[in-house]
C-alpha positions in Angstrom: -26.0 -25.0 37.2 -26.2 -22.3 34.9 -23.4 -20.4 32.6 -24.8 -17.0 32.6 -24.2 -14.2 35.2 -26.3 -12.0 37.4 -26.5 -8.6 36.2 -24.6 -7.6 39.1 -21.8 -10.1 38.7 -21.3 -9.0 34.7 -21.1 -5.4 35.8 -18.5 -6.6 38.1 -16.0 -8.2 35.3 -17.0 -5.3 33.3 -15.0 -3.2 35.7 -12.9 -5.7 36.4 -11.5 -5.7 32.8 -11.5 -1.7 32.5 -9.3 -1.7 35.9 -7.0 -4.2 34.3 -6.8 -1.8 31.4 -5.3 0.7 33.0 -3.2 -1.0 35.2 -1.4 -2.7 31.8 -1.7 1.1 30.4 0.2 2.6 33.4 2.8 -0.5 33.3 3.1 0.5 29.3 3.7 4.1 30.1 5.9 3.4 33.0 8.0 0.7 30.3 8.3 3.7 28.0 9.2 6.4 30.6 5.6 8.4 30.7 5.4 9.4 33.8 3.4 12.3 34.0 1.1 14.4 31.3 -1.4 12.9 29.6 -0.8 9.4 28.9 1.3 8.6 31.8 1.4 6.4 34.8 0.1 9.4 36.7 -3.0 9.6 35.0 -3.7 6.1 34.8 -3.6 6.3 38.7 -5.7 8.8 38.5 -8.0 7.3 36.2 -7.9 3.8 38.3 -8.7 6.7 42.0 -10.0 9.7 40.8 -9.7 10.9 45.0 -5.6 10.5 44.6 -5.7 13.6 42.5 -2.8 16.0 44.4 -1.8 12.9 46.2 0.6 12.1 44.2 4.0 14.0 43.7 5.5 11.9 41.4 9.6 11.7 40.8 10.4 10.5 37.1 14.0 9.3 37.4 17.0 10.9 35.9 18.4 9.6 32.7 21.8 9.0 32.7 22.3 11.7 29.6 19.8 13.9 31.5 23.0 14.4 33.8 25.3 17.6 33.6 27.9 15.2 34.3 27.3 11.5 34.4 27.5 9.9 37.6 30.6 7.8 38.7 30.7 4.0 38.3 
């Protein structure tokens, strides 16, 4: 039994790890509130399935002091 990998398999954990990238990216954006623009969970989606691009309509949630008036407890 060997240690190496078939061409095809290396290519394979090769975009493996890039996939995984941007998934941890788009959790790191979505941690800091980034949610669309460049940098964001939106275009790390898009990045990870370029064919969801105008799929998505996404809704970044309200910040408490992005309220006129907060809401009630």
């Amino acid at each position: 039994m060997t240690d190496a990998y078939s061409d095809d398999q290396a290519a394979q954990i090769t975009t493996l790890q890039q996939q995984q990238a941007l998934f941890t990216q788009a959790l790191k954006a979505a941690v800091e509130g980034h949610w669309t623009g460049a940098g964001s969970v939106e275009a790390f989606l898009y990045a990870l399935d370029p064919g969801m691009q105008g799929a998505l309509t996404p809704d970044p949630p309200v910040t408490e002091s992005e309220y006129e008036q907060p809401p009630k407890a």
